[in-house]
N, C-alpha and C positions, 0 to 999 in steps of 0.2 A: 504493500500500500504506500501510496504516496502521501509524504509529509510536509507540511509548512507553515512558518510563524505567524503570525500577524502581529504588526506593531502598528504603535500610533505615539508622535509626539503630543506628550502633556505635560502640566505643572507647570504651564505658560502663563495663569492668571500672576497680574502682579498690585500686591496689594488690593483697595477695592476696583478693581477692574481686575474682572470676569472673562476669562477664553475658554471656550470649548464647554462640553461636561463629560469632563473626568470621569465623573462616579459611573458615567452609564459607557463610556470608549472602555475601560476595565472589565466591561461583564464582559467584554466579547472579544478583545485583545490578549496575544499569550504573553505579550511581553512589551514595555511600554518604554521611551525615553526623556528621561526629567533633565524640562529647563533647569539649568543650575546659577542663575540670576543674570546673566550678561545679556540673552538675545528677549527673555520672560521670566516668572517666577521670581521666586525671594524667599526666605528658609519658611517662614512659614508653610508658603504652597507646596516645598518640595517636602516636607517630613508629611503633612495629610494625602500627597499625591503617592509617597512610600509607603504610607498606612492605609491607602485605597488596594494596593496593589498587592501588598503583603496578605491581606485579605483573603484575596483571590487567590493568591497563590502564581502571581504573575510577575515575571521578570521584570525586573529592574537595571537600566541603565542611563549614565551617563550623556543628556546632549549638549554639547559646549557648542559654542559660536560666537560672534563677535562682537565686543562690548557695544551694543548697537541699541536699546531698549527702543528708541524711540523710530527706529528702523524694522526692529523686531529681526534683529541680523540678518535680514533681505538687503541688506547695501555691502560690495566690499569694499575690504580694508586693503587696498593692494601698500605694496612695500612694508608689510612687515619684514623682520628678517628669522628665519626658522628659530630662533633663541627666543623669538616673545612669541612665538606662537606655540612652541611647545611648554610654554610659561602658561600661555591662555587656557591650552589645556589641562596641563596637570594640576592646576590651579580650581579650574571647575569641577572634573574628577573629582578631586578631594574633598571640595564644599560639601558635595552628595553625599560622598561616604561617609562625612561626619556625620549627617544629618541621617544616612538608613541607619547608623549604628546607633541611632537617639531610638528606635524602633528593632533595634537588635535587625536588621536586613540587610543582605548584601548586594551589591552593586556589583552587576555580571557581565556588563557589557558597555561600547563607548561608541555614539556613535553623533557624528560630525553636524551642526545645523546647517541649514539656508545656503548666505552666502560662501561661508567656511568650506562648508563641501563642495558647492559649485564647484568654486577657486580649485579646490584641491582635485576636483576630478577632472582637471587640466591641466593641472602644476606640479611637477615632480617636486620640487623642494615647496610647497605647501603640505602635499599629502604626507611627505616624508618625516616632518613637523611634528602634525599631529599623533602618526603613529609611535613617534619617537617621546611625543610628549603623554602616550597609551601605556609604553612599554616601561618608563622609568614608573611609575604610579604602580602598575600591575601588570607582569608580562602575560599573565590568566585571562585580561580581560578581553571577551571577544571583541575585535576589530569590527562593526557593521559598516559593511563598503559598500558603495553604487557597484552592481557589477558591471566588468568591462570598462570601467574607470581608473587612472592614474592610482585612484584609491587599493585598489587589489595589490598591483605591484611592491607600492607603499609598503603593507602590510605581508605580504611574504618578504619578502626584504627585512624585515622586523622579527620576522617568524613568530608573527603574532594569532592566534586563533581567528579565525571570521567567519563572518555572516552574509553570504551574499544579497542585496535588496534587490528590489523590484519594484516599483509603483503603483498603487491602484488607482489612485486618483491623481497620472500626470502623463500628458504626453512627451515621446521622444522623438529627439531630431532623428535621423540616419547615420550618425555618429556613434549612438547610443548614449547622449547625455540628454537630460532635462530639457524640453523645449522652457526656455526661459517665461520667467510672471507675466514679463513685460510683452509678449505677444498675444493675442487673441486664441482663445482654443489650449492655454494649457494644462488648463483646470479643469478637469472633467466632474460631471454633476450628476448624471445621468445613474441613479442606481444600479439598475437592471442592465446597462449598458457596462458600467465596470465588473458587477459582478461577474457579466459574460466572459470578460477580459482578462481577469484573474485567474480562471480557471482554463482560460486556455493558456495562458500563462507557464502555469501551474503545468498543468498536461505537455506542453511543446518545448518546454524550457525554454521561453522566448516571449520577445513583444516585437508590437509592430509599431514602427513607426507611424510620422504624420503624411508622409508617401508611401504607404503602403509596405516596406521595406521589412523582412523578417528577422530580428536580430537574434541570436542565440545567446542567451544569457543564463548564468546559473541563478533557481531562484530559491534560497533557504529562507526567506522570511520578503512580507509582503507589506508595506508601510500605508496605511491610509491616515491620512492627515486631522490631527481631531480639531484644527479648525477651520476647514473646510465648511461651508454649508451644509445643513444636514449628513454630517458626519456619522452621524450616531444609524443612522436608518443603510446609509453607504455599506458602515460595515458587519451592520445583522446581514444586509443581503449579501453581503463576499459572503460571509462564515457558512452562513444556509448555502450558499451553491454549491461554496466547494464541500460543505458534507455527504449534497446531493450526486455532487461527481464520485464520491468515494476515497475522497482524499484525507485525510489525520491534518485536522488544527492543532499543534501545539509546538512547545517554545523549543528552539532553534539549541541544538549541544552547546554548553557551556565549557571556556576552556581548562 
């Protein structure tokens, strides 16, 4: 039987302003990534978004990005130099892990926001960074990389554990990167239309691009966005399909 994760970035509220809902992206996610304050969140959101999860009995990890709040790390930072960005990270890394061990949980995995990963799944000395800034923290911690991205390379170069992603709710160039926020079409909304997607996905080890294009990608874990529009209803319909294809929901080997 075929298996696979689902994730969802959360613990992006910051202070009283509200993103997403958590409480209900957790019933149906296997494993989930907590803003660690720089792109969302603040200790508060991340220890109830770790005690949402612990709950559940759902993965927890690391998402760092770019000290950008009012961006919401969707802008980059170009010319950092690999030393503050491996700082950036290890640095968020750690916030979290103080904050799951405030709930006794541990943090299993690290994986990159927004513009941070763009950047890095085009930039050898950005990707190199971050897994570098993975591997002094915890050499355990799964890597979750775009697959087919500068990201992967990164990360065996590191001989760090990974997770290869996928998107439900985003389209790709013919590259195999993210069709950029800033174009028309790369947000996808259509429930019933991602769910189809997923699971072919899922079945072909692959997606299709915005030309039709069939990429072959590895896919161990599937990200749908918790703040995305109707978020919450996106990913009951992934999880219902792919049960109904016959596939296993659950969290992705830990390293």
């Amino acid at each position: 039987m075929k298996s696979v994760d689902l994730n969802s970035d959360l613990g992006e509220s910051f202070g009283a302003w509200q993103m997403g809902n958590d409480a209900a992206m957790i019933e149906v996610a296997t494993s989930v990534n907590v803003a660690c304050g720089f792109h969302g969140g603040d200790y508060d959101t991340m220890r109830k978004t770790v005690e949402l999860a612990k709950a559940r009995g759902v993965s927890v990890g690391a998402h760092p990005g770019y000290r950008d709040i009012h961006g919401f790390g969707r802008r980059p930072f170009y010319g950092m130099s690999g030393r503050e960005i491996e700082n950036l990270v290890a640095y968020q890394i750690g916030a979290l892990q103080g904050v799951a061990a405030l709930s006794n949980y541990k943090v299993t995995h690290v994986k990159a926001h927004g513009a941070l990963s763009n950047v890095a799944c085009e930039d050898d000395a950005t990707a190199r960074a971050i897994a570098a800034g993975i591997k002094a923290v915890d050499s355990n911690l799964v890597f979750v990389v775009l697959a087919n991205s500068k990201l992967v390379s990164a990360g065996e170069a590191a001989n760090l554990p990974m997770a290869h992603e996928v998107f439900a709710d985003r389209a790709y160039e013919d590259d195999g990167n993210l069709v950029s926020r800033k174009k028309p079409g790369s947000v996808l909304h259509d429930p019933r239309q991602i769910a189809e997607r997923v699971v072919r996905m899922v079945q072909d080890s692959a997606v299709v691009s915005v030309t039709g294009k069939v990429i072959k990608m590895r896919t161990d874990t599937i990200c749908i966005h918790g703040d995305t529009p109707g978020a919450v209803e996106i990913a009951r319909g992934v999880r219902q399909a792919l049960n109904d294809a016959g596939i296993e929901v659950a969290p992705f080997k830990h390293g």
